[in-house]
N, C-alpha and C positions, 0 to 999 in steps of 0.2 A: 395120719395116726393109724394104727394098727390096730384090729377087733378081729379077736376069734369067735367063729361062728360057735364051737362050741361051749367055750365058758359062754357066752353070751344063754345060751340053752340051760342055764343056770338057774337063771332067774324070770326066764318064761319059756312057754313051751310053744318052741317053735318046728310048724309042720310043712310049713318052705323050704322047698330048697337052696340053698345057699344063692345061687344064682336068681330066682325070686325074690327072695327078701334084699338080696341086694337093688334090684332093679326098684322094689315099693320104696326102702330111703332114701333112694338117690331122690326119687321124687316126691318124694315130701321132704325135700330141702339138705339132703346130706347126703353128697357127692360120691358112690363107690367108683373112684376109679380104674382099680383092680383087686379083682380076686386067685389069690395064690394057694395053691394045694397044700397042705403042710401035712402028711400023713393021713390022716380018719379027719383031718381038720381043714376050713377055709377061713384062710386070711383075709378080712376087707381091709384094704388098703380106701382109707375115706380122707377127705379134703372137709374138715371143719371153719366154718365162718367164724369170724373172730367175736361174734358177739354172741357164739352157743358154746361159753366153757363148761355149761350144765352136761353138756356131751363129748368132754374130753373125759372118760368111761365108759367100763361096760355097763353099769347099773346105769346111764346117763342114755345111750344108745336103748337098751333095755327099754326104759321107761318109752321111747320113740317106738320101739316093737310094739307093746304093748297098745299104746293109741291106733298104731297102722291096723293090728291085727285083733284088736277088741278081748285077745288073751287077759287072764288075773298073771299079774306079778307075783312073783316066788321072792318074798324078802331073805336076804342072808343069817342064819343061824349066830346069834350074839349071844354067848355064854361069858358071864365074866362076874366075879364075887364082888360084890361090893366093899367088903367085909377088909378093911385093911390088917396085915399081916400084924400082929402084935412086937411089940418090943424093936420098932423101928423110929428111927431118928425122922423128925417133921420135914419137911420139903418145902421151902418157902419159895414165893414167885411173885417178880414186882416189875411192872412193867413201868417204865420214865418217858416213853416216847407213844402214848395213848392215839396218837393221831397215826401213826407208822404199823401199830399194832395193836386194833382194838378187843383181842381178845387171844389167850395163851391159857392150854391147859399141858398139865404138866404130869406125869404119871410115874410111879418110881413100880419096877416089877421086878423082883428079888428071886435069886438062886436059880437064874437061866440056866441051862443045857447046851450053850452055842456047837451045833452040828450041823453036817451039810441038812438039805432040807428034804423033804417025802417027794418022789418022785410025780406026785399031783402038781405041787406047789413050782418044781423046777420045768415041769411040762405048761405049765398056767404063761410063765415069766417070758421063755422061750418062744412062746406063740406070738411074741411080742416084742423080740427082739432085745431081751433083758437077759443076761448073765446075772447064770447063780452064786453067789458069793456066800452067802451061809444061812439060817435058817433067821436070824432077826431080821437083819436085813432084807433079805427076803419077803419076809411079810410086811414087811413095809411099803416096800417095791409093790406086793401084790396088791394093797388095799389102796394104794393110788391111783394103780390102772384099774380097779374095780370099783371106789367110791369116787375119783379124782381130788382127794383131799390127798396134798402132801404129808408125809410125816418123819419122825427123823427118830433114831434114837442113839444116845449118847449113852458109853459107857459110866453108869453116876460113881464109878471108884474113883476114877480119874479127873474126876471135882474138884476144887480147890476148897468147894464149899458148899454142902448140900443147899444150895440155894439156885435160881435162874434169875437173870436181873436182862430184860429188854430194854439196849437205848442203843444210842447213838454212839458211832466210835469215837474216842479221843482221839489226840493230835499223836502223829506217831505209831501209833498202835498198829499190828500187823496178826499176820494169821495163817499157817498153813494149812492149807485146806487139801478132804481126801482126794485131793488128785497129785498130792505132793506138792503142790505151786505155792512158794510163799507170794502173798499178797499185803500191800501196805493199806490201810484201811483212810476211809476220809473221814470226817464229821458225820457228811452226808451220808455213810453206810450206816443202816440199820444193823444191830449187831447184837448176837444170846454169848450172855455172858455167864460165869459161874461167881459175880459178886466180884470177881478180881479180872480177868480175863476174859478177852472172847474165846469162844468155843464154837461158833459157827455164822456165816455168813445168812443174817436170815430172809428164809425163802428163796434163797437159792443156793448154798452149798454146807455141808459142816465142815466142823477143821478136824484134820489128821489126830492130834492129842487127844482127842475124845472118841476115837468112832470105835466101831463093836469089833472083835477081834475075839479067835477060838479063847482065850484065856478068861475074857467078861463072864462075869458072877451076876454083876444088877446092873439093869438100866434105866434111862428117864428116855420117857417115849413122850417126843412132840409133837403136840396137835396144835396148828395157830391158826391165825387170820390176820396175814401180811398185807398193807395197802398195795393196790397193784403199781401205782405210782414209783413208790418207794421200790420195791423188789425191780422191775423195768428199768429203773434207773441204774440201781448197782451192776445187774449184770449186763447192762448195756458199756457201764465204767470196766467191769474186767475182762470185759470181751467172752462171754459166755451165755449159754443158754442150757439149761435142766430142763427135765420132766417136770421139777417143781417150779421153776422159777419160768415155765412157762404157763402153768394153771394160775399160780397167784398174780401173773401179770394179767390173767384174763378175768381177775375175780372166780374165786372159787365160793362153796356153798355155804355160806354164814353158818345155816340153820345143820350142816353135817358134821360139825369140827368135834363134835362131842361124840358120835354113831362114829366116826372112823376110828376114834382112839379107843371104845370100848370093841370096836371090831378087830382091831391090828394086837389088842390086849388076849382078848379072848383066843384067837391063833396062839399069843406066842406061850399063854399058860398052857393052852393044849399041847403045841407041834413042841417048844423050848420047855415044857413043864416048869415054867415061872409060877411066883406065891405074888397076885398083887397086893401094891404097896400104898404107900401115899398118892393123892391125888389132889390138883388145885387148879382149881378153875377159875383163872382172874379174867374181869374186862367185861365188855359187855355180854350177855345172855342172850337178847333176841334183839332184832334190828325190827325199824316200821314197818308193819305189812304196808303193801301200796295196792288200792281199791278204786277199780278204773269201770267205770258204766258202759255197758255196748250195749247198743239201739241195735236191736233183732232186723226193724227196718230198714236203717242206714246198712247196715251187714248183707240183704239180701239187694240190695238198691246198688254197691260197691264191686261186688261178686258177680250178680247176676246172675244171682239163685232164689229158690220160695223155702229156704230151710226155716224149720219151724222153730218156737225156742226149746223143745224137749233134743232134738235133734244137735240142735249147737251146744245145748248144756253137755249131754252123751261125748262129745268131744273135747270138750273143753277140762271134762274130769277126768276123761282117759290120759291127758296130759298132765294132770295133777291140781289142776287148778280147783278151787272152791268157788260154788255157783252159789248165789242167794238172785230167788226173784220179785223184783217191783216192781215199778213202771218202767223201767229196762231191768235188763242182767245186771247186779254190782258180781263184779268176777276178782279175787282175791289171788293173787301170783304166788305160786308154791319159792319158799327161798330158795332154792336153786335157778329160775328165773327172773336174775335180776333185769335183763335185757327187756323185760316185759312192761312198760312204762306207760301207754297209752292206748285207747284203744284200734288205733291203727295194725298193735301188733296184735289185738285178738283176733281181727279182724284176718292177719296172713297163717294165723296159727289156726283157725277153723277152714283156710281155704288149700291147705296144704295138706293135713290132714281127713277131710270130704274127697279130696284127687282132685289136682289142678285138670285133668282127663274127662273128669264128670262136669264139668264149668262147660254148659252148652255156648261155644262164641257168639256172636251178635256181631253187627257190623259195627265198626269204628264211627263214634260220636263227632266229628270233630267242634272243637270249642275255639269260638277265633276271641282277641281280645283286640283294645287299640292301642294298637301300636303308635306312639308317637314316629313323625316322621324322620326326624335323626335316628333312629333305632332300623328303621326301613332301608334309611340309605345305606348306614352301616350294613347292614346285612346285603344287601346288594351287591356293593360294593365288597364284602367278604368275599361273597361267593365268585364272582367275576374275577377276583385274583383268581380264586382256588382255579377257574377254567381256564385262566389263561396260560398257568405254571402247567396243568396236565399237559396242554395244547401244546408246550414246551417240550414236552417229553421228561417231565417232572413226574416222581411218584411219592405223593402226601403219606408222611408218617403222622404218627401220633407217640410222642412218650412220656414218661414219667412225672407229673411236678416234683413231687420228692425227688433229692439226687444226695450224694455222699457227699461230707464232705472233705473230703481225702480228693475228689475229683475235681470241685473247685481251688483247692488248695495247690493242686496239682498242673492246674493250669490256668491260670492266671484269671480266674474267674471269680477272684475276691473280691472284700469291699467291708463296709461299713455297716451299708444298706442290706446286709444278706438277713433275711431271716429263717431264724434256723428253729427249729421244733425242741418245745423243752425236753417232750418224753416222746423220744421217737423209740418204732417198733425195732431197726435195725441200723447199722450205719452207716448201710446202702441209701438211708430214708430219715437224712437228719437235718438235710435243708431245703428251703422251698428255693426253685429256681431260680435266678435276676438273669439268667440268659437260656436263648434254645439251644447254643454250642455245646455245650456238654453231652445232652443226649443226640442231637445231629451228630458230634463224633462217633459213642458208642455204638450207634447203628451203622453207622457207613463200617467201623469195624468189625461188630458181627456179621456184616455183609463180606467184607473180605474175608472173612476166618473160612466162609461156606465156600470161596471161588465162585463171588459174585462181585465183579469188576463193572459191569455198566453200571453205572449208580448216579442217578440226578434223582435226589429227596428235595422236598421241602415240606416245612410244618408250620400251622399258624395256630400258634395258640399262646396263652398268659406267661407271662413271668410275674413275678412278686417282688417286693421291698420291703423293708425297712428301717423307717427313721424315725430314730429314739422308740415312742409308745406308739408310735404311727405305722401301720399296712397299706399296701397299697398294691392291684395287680392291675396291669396294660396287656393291651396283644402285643403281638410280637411276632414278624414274617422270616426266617431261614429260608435261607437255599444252601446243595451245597451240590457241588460236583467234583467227580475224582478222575484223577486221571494216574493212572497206572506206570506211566512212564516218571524213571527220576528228576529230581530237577536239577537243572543243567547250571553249569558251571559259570556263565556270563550274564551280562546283564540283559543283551539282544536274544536269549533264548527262550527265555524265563518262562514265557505269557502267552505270546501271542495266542497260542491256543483256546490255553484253559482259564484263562483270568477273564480273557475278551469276549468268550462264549456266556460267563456268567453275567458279564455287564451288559454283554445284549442282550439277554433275558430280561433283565432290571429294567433296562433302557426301554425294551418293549412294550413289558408289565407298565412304566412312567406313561409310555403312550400312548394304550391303550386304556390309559383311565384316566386321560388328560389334564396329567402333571404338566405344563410347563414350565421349563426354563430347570431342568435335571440336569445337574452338573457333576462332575468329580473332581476333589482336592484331593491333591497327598495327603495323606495323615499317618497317624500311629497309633499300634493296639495291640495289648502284648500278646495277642494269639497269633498276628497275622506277621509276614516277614517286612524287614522294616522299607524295602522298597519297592513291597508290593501290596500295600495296603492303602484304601482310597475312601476319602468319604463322601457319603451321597448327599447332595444338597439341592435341596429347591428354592429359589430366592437365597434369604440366608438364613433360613432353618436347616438344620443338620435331620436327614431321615432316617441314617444310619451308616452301616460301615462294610467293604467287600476288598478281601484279599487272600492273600495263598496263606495257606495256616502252615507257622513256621514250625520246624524242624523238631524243636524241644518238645511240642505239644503231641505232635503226630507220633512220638517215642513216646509217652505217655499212657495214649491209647493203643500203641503196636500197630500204625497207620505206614504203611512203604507206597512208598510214590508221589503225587500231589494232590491235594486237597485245599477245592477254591471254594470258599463260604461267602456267603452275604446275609447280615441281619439288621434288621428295617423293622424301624418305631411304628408298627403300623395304627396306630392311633394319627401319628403326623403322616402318614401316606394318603389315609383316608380324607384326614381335611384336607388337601391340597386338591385330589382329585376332581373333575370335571364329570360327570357323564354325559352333559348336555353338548350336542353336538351339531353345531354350524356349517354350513353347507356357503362356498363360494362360488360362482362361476368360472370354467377355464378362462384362463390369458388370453386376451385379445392380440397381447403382442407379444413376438417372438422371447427369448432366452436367450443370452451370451453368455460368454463364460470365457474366464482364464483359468490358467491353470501356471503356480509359482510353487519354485523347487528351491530351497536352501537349507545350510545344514546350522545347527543351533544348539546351545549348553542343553544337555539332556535333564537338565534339574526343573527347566522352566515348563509347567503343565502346558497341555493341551488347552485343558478350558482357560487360561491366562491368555494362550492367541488367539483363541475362537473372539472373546470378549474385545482384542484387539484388533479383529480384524472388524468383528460388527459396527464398534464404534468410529475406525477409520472408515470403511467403506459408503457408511450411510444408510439412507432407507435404500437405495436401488441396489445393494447387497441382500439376496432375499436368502441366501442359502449358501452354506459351507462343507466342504464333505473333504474329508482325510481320503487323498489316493493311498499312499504307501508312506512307510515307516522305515528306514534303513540301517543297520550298521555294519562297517563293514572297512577294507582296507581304501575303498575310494575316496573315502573322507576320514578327517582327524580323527584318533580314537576316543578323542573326550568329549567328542558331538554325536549326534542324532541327524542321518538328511528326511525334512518331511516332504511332502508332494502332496499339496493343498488347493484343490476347483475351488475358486469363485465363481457363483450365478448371479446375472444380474438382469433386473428386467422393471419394466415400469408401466403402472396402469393406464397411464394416459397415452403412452407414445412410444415409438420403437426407438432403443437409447444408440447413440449413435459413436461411431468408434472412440471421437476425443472427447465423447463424456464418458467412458467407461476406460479410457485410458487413465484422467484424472484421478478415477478411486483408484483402480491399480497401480497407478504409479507413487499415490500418499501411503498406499499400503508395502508398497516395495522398499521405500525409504524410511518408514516405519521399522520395519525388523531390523532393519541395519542400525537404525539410530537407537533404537530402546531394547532390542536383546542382542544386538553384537550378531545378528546374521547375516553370513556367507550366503548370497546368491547364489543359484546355480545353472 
């Protein structure tokens, strides 16, 4: 958001330098991230939190001066006749949807002047990145960015019917609105009508048919109070975002909606020499003050200060707030801070304001609690991944739970179970995760956009469900690595690399937190290519899934080259795991070993002969290890040749040539009789 130093000097007197007064907001809670020259003037370029719409304004910033600097405030000059213009027609106002819009005032100002505007007013707008368009408008525009109340005004010639009627659109019903965009309206849009018609989208746009134009005689100047629900929602449906329809989504100031229409009034009698007219003010009038107790004690006990209560009152009112004292402060929140709900927030509103600077440090308290011991191991066993994936040459990200969902949609990351946010802020942020691949891609892609090709990430953190009225979030382990080169055209080229390098990571990470019995199956998943995707299994729980992310996905994100992911249930990682660690004595007797070469249908898995070799071999089979993988013109093209070490050895006695012929030779006759292999 944009603030000029100088209109800001309006309404207090500030003897900072720009570059001072920016450094004292930033810290007290409002971010200048830069400041831009603009003539005689500076630009704060500030970063507002979402929960201080009271300072999307100057008079909102202002009032923040004011507390930093102990200055009186200069309130804005309001001249405006009460007095309605004689011999005009009544203005009625009815609002249908009380819940959407609890409050509409309506103001009719007769025999405007519409002309460009006084060069104050075009220099006010400008400072801010607002084009002039003509002098109503204009003041409109101004008294937004100075009170941050929206306002709107409608040509009332152009009425169907001196009247305003607030609901909800019908079936069908559509609306051009001033950007020229015909839009078709829902149910769900809140919608200002003139009794037959809409006439503007509310709190966030007006329509075309109505807006003020050099020819306008009289207008009705709108002052409301939009639910932020409601307005968030539509322009989150039209794909837009306003100056308005970004204040009323953050709640704007109940208690100003009346101060900015007699403000915006009084400009446009002056600058447009209008005669005001009717006026109707329906809906509520004032919302509950909310009266929150702060212990002076607990305040100095929190902070780690001796401020006195003359001292915290002096702050508390330089904010606007109202002090009564009894056995603690009852402290009453001005309505423009609705965010102010507890005493926790008095409590950061006196410590912000005193200088987080002045807060002498102390040393760190630490507070331990008890931890149950599943919560222990957990955590343990967390952290032990997290070191053994660095160890790897892994580097841990962290991303989003919100993700779009154009991006689930987009790659095959749907489902049932997604949940999705009713009133999200953007629709980059409209559903909560059920996997870590979406943001694992976008970062390996931002990495490549920079020409940063070594990339092994991994991340551990939540995903989310749901089912039906049910939530639910797990952890959740990625890896992903990339590999730069295409992917080649056969089936013997595919992997060896880059598939095998992620599975011995896996493989590792299994072994190092003593998983036994870590297998892989073929499977399928619609991110990964269909004959390179494998599932992890320990026993026969499923832990999760690793393969090369196919083709379509990686166009998606604008990903060129290969990209090998693996993600792991890690709630079922962790039960499986071991950390306890057994120690056996070396072999008393020697190790044999053969080594059997034959070639075999390439469909039949790996862990399918492993389990056939253990089970023919026996217990004096202690160990299996893959020499080489082949393909090539030696052998048939519809086979695979493998080269397979048997070890064998026995605790009691050195095993002797025709007892270890016996397993090899039931294992040799084995592959021939049950998978059709060719010796070699």
């Amino acid at each position: 958001m944009k603030i000029s130093y100088e209109w800001l000097r309006e309404y207090v007197s500030i003897k900072l330098r720009a570059q001072n007064l920016a450094s004292k907001l930033t810290m007290a809670g409002h971010e200048v991230s830069a400041i831009i020259r603009q003539g005689d003037d500076f630009i704060f370029e500030m970063e507002i939190t979402a929960n201080r719409a009271d300072c999307l304004s100057h008079l909102g910033i202002a009032r923040e001066v004011v507390a930093i600097t102990g200055k009186e405030p200069r309130v804005p000059d309001i001249k405006i006749k009460k007095k309605v213009l004689t011999g005009t027609s009544s203005l009625k106002v009815a609002i249908e949807n009380k819940a959407a819009c609890s409050r509409y005032i309506g103001r009719v100002i007769h025999n405007v002047k519409v002309a460009p505007s006084p060069k104050w007013l075009v220099k006010r707008l400008e400072s801010v990145g607002v084009r002039s368009v003509n002098n109503i408008v204009d003041i409109t525009n101004f008294v937004l960015f100075e009170t941050g109340q929206p306002l709107h005004a409608f040509d009332a010639d152009k009425l169907s019917r001196h009247e305003i009627v607030v609901r909800n659109a019908k079936a069908n019903e559509g609306i051009i609105t001033i950007d020229g965009v015909e839009r078709k309206l829902s149910p769900n849009t809140l919608v200002i009508t003139d009794g037959l018609s809409p006439i503007a989208v509310a709190g966030v746009m007006g329509g075309k048919d109505t807006e003020v134009t050099e020819r306008t005689e009289n207008i009705l100047l709108e002052s409301a109070y939009f639910d932020p629900v409601s307005v968030r929602r539509t322009a989150f449906a039209f794909g837009i975002s306003t100056d308005s329809s970004y204040r009323f989504e953050r709640g704007i100031d109940f208690g100003g909606i009346l101060l900015a229409s007699d403000r915006a009034a009084s400009l446009i009698c002056d600058i447009a020499k209008g005669q005001p007219g009717d006026i109707k003010d329906v809906g509520i009038k004032r919302q509950p003050v909310n009266k929150i107790v702060l212990r002076v004690e607990y305040l100095n006990k929190i902070l780690g200060t001796t401020l006195k209560p003359a001292e915290i009152i002096a702050i508390l009112s330089r904010l606007g707030y109202s002090v009564k004292i009894a056995t603690d402060l009852v402290v009453t929140a001005p309505t423009y801070r609705g965010d102010t709900t507890r005493e926790a927030d008095l409590i950061e509103e006196v410590a912000r304001i005193y200088g987080y600077d002045n807060i002498v440090p102390c040393p760190l308290k630490v507070v331990t609690t008890c931890e149950d011991a599943q919560s222990k191991d957990f955590a343990k066993k967390r952290e032990m991944t997290k070191q053994i994936l660095v160890g790897s040459g892994f580097n841990e990200i962290i991303t989003y739970s919100l993700i779009s969902s154009d991006i689930v949609k987009g790659t095959a990351f749907s489902g049932e179970d997604l949940a999705r946010i009713k009133n999200p802020l953007s629709k980059e942020q409209d559903t909560m995760r059920s996997s870590l691949l979406p943001g694992m891609l976008k970062t390996v892609a931002h990495n490549l956009s920079r020409q940063v090709y070594d990339i092994k990430l991994f991340e551990l953190s939540n995903v989310y469900f749901q089912k039906e009225s049910d939530y639910s979030e797990e952890p959740s382990l990625a890896m992903a690595q990339y590999d730069r080169s295409p992917a080649k055209g056969n089936q013997g080229d595919y992997a060896a690399s880059g598939l095998f390098r992620v599975k011995g990571v896996v493989s590792e990470l299994g072994r190092r937190l003593g998983i036994k019995e870590l297998v892989y199956e073929k499977t399928t998943h619609p991110v990964f290519e269909k004959a390179e995707a494998a599932a992890l299994l320990s026993g026969n729980i499923m832990l999760g899934t690793i393969g090369r992310v196919n083709e379509q996905t990686l166009r998606a994100f604008n990903i060129k080259g290969q990209l090998f992911i693996a993600e792991i249930n890690f709630n079922m990682l962790v039960a499986r795991a071991r950390l306890e660690r057994y120690y056996s004595p070396l072999p008393r007797f020697p190790y044999s070993y053969r080594d059997v070469s034959f070639s075999i249908d390439p469909t039949i898995s790996y862990s399918e002969l492993t389990g056939f070799f253990k089970k023919t071999g026996g217990a004096q089979l202690k160990e299996i290890k893959l020499l080489s993988e082949y393909h090539g013109k030696e052998i048939d093209k519809r086979h695979k040749a493998l080269a397979i070490r048997m070890i064998f050895s026995s605790k009691e006695k050195t095993l002797t040539e025709e007892e270890i012929d016996i397993a090899d030779t039931a294992i040799r006759e084995g592959l021939k009789e049950k998978f059709n292999a060719a010796l070699r």
